[in-house]
C-alpha positions in Angstrom: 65.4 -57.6 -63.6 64.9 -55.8 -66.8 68.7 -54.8 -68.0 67.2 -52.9 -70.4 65.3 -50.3 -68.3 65.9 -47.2 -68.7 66.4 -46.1 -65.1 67.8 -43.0 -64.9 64.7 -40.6 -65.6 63.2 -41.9 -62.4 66.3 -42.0 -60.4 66.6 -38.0 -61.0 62.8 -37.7 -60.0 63.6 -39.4 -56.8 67.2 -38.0 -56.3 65.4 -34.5 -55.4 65.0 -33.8 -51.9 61.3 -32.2 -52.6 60.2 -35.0 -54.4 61.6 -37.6 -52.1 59.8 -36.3 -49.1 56.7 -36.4 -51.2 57.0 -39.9 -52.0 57.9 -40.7 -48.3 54.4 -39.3 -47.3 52.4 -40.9 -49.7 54.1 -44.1 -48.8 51.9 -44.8 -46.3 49.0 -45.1 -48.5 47.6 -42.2 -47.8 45.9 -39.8 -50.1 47.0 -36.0 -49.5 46.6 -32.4 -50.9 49.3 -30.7 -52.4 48.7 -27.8 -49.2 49.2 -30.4 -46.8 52.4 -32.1 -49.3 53.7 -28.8 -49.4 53.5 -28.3 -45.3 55.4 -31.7 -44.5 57.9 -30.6 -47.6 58.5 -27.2 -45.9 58.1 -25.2 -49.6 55.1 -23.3 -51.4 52.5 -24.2 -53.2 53.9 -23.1 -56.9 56.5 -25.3 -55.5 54.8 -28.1 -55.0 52.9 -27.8 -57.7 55.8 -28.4 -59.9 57.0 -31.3 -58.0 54.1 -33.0 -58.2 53.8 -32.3 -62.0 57.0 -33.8 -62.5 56.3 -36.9 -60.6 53.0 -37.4 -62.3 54.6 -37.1 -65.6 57.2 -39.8 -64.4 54.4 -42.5 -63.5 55.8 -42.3 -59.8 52.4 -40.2 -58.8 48.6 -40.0 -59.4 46.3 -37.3 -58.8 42.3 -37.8 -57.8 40.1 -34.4 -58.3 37.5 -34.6 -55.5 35.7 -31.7 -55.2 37.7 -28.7 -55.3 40.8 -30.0 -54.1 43.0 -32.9 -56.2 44.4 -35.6 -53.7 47.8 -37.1 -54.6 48.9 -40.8 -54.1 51.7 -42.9 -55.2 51.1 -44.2 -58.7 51.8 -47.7 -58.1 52.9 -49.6 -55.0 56.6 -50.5 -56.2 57.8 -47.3 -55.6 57.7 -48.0 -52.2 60.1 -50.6 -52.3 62.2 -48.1 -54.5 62.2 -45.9 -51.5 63.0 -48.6 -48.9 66.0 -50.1 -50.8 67.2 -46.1 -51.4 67.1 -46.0 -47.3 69.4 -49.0 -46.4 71.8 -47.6 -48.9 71.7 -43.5 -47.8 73.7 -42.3 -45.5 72.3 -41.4 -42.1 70.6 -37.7 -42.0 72.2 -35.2 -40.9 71.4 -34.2 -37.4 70.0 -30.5 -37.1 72.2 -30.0 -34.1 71.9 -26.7 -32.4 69.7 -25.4 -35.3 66.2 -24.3 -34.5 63.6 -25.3 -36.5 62.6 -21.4 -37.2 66.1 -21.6 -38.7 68.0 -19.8 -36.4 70.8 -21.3 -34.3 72.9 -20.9 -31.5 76.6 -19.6 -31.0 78.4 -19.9 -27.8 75.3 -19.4 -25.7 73.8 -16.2 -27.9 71.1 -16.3 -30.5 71.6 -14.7 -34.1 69.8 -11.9 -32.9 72.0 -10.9 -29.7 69.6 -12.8 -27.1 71.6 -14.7 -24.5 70.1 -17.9 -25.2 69.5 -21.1 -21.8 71.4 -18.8 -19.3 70.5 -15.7 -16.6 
C-alpha cells in the first residue's frame, strides 16, 4: 500500500450518496446512459450530469460517445474492490419501513392525504 496516496479526493467522490449509487451500477460491468444512471439514482439529468463530471474528473469514471448518446463505465476495475471493502464496513441501510416508494407514508392506518389506508 502506497502511504503516500493522497486518498481523500476520492473518498469524498465516493462518500456522496449520488455518486455511490452510480458506481454500484456500473460495477457490474455494464456500460449505461446518464438517463438510465439518473433513473436507478432517483435524480435529474442536470443532476446527473454533474455527478458524472465529477467522477470523470476523479479517474473513478469513463465516458464512450456512441452515437448520440455517451455511455458511462467505471474507469478502472479497482474501484470495484473500493466499493466492496466500503460495504463490509457501512452500516446496514436503513429499512424504508412504512414509507412508500411515491414518498408518502403511513400514520396509524391513514395516508398523508386523509385516505384510510389497508382497512374498510
Amino acid at each position: 500500500m502506497d502511504a503516500d496516496a493522497h486518498i481523500a479526493p476520492v473518498a469524498v467522490l465516493v462518500a456522496d450518496s449520488t455518486r455511490s449509487t452510480i458506481l454500484f451500477a456500473l460495477s457490474d460491468g455494464r456500460s449505461l446512459p446518464a438517463c438510465e444512471l439518473a433513473a436507478l439514482s432517483g435524480v435529474t439529468a442536470a443532476t446527473i450530469s454533474y455527478h458524472l463530471e465529477k467522477l470523470i474528473g476523479g479517474g473513478l469514471v469513463s465516458a464512450e460517445k456512441q452515437g448520440r448518446h455517451r455511455y458511462y463505465c467505471l474507469a478502472n476495475p479497482s474501484v470495484i474492490g473500493l466499493l466492496e471493502t466500503l460495504a463490509t464496513l457501512a452500516p446496514p441501510a436503513p429499512r424504508s419501513g412504512s414509507r412508500r416508494r411515491d414518498g408518502r407514508g403511513c400514520v396509524g392506518g391513514w395516508g398523508w392525504r386523509g385516505e384510510r389506508m389497508g382497512r374498510p
